[in-house]
ZAGUSE-346581 format. One line per 4 residues: number of its first residue (from 1); their letters; for each residue x, y, z of N, C-alpha, C. Coordinates in steps of 0.2 Angstrom, whole numbers. Layout:
BEGIN
NUM> A> X,Y,Z,X,Y,Z,X,Y,Z | ...
//
This chain:
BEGIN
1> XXXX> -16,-7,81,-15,-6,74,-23,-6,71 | -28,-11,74,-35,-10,71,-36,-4,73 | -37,-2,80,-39,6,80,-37,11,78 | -29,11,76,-28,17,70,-31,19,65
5> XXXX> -32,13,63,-36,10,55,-40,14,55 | -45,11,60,-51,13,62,-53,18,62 | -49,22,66,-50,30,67,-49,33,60 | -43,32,56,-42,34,51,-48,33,47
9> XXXX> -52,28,46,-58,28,41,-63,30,44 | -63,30,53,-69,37,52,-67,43,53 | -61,47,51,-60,53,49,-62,54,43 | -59,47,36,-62,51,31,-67,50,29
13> XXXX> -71,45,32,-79,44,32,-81,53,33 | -80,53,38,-83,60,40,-81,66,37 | -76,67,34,-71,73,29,-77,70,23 | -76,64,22,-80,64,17,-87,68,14
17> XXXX> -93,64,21,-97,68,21,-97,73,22 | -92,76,28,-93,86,27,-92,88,21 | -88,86,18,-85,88,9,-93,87,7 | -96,83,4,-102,83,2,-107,88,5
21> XXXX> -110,90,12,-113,93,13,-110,101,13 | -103,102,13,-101,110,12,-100,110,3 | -100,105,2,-99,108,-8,-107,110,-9 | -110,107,-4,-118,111,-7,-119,118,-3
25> XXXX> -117,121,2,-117,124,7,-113,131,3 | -109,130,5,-100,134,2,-97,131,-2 | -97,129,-8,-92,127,-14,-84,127,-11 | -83,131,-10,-76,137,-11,-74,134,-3
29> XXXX> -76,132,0,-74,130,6,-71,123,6 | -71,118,3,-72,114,1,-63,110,0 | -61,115,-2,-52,113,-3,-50,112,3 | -51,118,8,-50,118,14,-51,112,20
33> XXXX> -58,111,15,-60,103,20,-53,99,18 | -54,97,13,-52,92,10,-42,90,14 | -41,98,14,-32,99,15,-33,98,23 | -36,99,27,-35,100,35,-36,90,36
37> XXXX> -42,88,33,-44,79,32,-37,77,32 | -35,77,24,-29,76,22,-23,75,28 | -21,82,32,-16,82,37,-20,79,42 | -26,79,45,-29,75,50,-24,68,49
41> XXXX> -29,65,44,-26,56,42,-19,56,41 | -15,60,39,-7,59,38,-5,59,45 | -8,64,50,-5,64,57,-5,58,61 | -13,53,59,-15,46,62,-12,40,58
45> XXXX> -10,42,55,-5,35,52,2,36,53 | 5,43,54,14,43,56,17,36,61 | 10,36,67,12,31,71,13,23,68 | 8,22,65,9,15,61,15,15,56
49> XXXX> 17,22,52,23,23,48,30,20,51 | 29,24,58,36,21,63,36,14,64 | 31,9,66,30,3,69,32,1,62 | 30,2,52,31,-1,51,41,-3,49
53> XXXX> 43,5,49,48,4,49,55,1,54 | 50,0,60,54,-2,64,54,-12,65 | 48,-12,61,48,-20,58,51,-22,54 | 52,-18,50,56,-20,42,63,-19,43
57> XXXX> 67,-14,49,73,-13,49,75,-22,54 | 70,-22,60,71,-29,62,71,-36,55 | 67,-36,51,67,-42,47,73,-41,41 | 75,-34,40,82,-33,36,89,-36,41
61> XXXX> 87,-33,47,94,-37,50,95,-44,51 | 89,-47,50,87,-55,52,91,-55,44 | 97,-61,45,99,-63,37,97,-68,34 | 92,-75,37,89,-78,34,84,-76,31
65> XXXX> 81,-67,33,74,-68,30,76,-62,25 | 83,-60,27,84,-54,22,81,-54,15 | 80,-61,11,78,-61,3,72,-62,4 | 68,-63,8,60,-59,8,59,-55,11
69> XXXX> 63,-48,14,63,-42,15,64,-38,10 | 67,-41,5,70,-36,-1,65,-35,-6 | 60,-44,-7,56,-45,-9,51,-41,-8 | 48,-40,-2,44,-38,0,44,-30,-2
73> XXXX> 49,-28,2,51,-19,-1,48,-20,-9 | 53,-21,-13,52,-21,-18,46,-19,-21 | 40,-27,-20,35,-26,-20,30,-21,-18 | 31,-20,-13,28,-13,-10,28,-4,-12
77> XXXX> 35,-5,-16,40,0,-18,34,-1,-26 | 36,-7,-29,32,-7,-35,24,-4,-34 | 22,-7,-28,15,-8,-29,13,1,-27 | 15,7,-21,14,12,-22,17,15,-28
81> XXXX> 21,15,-31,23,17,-38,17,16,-45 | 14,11,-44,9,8,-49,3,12,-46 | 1,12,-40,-5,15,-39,-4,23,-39 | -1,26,-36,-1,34,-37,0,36,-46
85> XXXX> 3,30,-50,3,33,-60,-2,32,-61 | -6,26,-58,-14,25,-61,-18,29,-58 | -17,32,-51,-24,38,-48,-23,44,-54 | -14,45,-56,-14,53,-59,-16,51,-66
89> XXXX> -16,44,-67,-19,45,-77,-27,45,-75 | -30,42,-68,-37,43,-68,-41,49,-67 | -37,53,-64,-38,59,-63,-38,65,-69 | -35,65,-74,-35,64,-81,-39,63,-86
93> XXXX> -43,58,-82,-47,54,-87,-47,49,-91 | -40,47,-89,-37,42,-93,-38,33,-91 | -45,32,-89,-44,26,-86,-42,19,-89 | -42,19,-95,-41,14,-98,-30,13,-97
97> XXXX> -30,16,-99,-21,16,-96,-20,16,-90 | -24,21,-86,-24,19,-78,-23,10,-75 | -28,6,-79,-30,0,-76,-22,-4,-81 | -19,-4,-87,-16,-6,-91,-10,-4,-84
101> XXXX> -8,1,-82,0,2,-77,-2,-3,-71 | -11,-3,-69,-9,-8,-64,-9,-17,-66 | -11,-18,-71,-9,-25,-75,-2,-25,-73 | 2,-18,-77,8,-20,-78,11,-21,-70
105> XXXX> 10,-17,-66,13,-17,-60,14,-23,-57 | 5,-27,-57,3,-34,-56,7,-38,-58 | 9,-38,-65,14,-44,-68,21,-41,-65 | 22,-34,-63,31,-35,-62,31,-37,-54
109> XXXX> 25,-37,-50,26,-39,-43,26,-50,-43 | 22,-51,-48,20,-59,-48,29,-60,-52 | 31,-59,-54,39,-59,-58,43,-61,-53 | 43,-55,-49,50,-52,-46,45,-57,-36
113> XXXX> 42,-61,-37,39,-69,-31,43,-74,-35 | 43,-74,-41,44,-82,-44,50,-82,-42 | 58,-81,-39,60,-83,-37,61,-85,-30 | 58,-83,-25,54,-82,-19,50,-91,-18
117> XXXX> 45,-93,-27,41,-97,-23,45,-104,-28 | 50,-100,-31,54,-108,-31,59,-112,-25 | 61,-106,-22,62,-109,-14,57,-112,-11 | 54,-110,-11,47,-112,-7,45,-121,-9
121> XXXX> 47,-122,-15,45,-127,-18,52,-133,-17 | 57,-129,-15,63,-135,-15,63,-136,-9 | 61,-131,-4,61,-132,2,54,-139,6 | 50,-138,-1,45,-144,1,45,-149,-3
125> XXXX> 51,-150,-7,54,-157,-10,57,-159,-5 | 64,-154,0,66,-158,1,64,-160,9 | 59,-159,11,53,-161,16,50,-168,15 | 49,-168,8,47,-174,5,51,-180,6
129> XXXX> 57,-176,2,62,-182,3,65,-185,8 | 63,-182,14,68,-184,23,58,-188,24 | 54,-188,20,49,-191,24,48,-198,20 | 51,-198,15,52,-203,12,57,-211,14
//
């Protein structure tokens, strides 16, 4: 998993900097960089896409953990959803709304835990009380 990672950030380290050194070079070539990088990284992470899926389909079958699977989905469901509206208002120029949809995102991911850490809390009252 570390060295997917890894490879991954040094493809776009280096897409990066070719990007910089051919937009002084060639302007016009530049898209091209950027769309071949793109499909490089997409191709380096499918593997990790699989693995992640195939953990998530195990911790869904598990039915004790199924309500922090759903959790978790969710929030992660929430959390790409927030960030790709805040890259396109950034993109735009709109940063100040960009950063206002990740607050909001923020508060619907911390919401949608509070039932999650009220368990967490019964579960360590009644820990308390058998040590009592």
């Amino acid at each position: 998993m570390a060295g997917a990672l890894g490879r991954i950030c040094g493809v776009a380290i280096l897409c990066a900097i070719a990007g910089v050194l051919l937009r002084q070079i060639k302007g016009e070539l530049g898209g091209l960089l950027r769309l071949g990088g793109g499909v490089l990284i997409f191709s380096l992470f499918l593997p990790l896409l699989g693995d992640v899926l195939e953990q998530t389909g195990l911790l869904v079958e598990n039915r004790e953990a199924y309500l922090y699977a759903e959790v978790m989905l969710r929030a992660l469901g929430l959390a790409f959803l927030c960030r790709i509206c805040a890259d396109i208002c950034r993109e735009c120029g709109e940063g100040m709304i960009a950063t206002g949809v990740e607050m909001a995102g923020k508060l619907a991911i911390l919401l949608l835990c509070f039932p999650l850490l009220q368990e967490i809390i019964g579960y360590a009252r009644e820990m308390l009380a058998l040590v009592e």
